[in-house]
N, C-alpha and C positions, 0 to 999 in steps of 0.2 A: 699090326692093326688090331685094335681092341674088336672083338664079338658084336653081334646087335644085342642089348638087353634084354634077357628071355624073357620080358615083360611085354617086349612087342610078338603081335598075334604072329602065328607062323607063316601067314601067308603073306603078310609085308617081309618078314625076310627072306624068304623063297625068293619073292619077284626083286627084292632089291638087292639083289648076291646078283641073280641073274643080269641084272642094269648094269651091277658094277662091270660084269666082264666085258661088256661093251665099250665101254669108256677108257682111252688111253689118254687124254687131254690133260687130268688133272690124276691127281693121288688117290690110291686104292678110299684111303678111309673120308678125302673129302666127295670124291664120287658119292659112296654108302650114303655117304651122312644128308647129301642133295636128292640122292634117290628115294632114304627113305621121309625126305621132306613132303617130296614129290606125292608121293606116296600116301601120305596121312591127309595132306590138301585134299588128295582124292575120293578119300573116305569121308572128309568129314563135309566134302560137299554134296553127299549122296545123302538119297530121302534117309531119313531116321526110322526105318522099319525094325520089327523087334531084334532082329540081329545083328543089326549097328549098334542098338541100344544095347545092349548085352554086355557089349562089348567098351561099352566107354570106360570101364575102370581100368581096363589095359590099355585103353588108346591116351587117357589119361599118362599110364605112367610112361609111356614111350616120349610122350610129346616134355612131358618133363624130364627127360633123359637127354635130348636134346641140349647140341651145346651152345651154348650162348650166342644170340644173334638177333635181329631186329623179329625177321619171321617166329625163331621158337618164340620170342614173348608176345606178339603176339595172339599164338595160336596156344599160350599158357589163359590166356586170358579168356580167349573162346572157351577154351575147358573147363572155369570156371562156371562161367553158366551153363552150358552144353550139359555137364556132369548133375546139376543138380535139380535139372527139372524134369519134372513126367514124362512118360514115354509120350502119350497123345499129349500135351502140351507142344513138344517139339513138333510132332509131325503136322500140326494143325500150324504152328508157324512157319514150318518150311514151306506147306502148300500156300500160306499166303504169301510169303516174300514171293516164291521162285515162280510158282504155275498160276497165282491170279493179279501179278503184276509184269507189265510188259517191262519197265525200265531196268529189275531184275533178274529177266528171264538168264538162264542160264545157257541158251543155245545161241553161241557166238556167232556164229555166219549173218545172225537178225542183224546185228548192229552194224557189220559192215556192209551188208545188202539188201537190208528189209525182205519184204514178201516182194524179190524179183526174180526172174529168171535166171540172174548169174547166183543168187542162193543155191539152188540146184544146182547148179555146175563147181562151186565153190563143196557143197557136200560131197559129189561125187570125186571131186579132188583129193579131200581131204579122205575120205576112204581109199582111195588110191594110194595116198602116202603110208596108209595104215599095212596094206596088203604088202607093200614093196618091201616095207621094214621086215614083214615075217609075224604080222600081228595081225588075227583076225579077232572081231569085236564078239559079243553075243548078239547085235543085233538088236538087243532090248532099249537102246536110244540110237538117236542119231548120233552121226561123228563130229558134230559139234557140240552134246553136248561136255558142259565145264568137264564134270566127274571123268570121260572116257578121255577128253583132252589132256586131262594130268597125269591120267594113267599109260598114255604114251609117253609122255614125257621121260615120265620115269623110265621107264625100261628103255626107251631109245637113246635115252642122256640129250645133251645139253645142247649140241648142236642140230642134228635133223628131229632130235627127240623137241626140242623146246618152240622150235620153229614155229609151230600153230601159234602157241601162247604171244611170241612178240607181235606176230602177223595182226593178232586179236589184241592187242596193247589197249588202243582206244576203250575198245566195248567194256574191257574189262575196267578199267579207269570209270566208264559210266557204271556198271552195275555199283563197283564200291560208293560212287558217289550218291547212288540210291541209295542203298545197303544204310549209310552212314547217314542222309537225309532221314530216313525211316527209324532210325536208332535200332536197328537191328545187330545183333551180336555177330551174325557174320558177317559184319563188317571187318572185324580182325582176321579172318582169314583170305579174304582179299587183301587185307593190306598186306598181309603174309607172301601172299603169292605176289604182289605186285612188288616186294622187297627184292623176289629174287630175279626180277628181268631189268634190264637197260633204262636209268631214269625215263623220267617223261619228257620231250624236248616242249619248248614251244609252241609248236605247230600240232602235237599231239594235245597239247593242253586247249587250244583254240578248233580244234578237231573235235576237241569232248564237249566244249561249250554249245556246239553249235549243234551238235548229237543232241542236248540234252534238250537246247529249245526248238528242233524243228522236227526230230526223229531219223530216222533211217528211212532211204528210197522207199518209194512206194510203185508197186504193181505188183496188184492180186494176183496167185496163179496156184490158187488152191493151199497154200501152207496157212487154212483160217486157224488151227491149233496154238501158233505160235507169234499171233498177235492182230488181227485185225480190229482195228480201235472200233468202241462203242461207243453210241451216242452220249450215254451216262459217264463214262471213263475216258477221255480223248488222251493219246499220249502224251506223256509228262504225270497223268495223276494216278498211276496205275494200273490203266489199261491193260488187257491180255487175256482173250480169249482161252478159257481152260478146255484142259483136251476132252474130245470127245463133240466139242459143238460144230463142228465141222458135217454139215449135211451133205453128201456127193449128189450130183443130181440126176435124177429119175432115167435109167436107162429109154436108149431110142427103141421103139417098136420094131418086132423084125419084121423084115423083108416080105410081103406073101408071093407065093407064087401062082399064078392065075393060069388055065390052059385056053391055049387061043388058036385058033386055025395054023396060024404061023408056026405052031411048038411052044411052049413056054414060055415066056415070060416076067421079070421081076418088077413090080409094085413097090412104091413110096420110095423109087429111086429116080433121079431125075440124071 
């Protein structure tokens, strides 16, 4: 089994030696080669902060190290333009595609469960599967979002590792569909990622259709960060609540306590 090219950063082949050992399904070097796919998908769907950016001349050559296949080109393609524009240029378009549009968003559990109560239960899941594997997150997103989704992936491998992503099949199919409605360039790296799961059947393609014209369930229960539609943006044109507009509401007054012949008692409880 050939090396990873020292061209990729050290910490994709740390984590994707470690993948490999996991994995008896398939062959030392096509594991590698799925992991460290896995792997770049992850990064390159992560905000573009200066140390992404830094970094794109070696993610560059990694990705063109890659052997031939539907995914490396088109994530040759992404690194075309990915590579040759400004650092705030990128990040001002990441924040528009991913964090001020709902259709999107990057956090999968929305599309299969909108803002309902099996969302929460569906996150708590999903961090459970993460814990069980031997993987603890930073905690800096949730465990739906894309970025941390892939990076289990990879290190889990293909079976309990990929499981989220086919689960998530649909949403992901709606996000490229936006992506590619938008002409946004990451659009090839959905199509990259959706190269490497199980076609679309049918029912999944009439599944996205109807995602795209009605949306995903609806009941509030506090997740306003991660989409609640505006009167000016209704979903389908964009909509998505950016973080931070989420107001909690006004704590309840405490208890007082009053003394009364009887001994004490509590006030403003019934």
């Amino acid at each position: 089994m050939s090396p990873l090219p020292a061209t990729v950063p050290a910490i994709v082949r740390t984590r994707v030696r470690a993948a490999v050992r996991r994995r008896a399904s398939m062959s030392p070097r096509a594991a590698e080669e799925r992991a460290l796919l896995l792997r770049l998908l992850s990064l390159l769907t992560q905000y573009p902060d200066d140390e992404l950016s830094e970094q794109r001349p070696r993610l560059a050559s990694a990705v063109a190290a890659l052997p031939r296949s539907p995914a490396a080109r088109e994530l040759g393609r992404f690194m075309d333009w990915f590579t040759a524009r400004e650092p705030d240029a990128l990040a001002r378009h990441y924040v528009e595609t991913f964090d001020l549009r709902r259709r999107s968003s990057l956090y999968l559990t929305y599309y299969l469960h909108g803002d309902t109560r099996r969302r929460g239960m569906a996150l708590l899941t999903l961090a459970r599967r993460y814990r069980a594997a031997g993987w603890e997150t930073d905690g800096a997103e949730l465990p739906d979002h894309l970025p941390v989704v892939l990076e289990f992936a990879a290190l889990a491998g293909p079976g309990p590792g990929e499981a989220p992503l086919r689960l998530h099949r649909r949403g992901l199919e709606l996000i490229h569909h936006a992506l590619a409605e938008a002409g946004s360039p990451y659009r090839h790296v959905l199509s990259a990622l959706l190269s490497l799961l199980p076609p679309a059947t049918g029912a999944d393609r009439a599944a996205v259709a109807k995602l795209a014209a009605e949306g995903p369930p609806v009941e509030e229960v506090g997740l306003d960060p991660y989409g609640a539609p505006t009167d000016h943006e209704p979903y389908g044109q964009g909509g998505f609540a950016p973080p931070g507009t989420f107001v909690p509401p006004p704590p309840a007054p405490p208890a007082r306590v009053a003394p009364t012949a009887g001994g004490p008692r509590e006030e403003g409880r019934r």
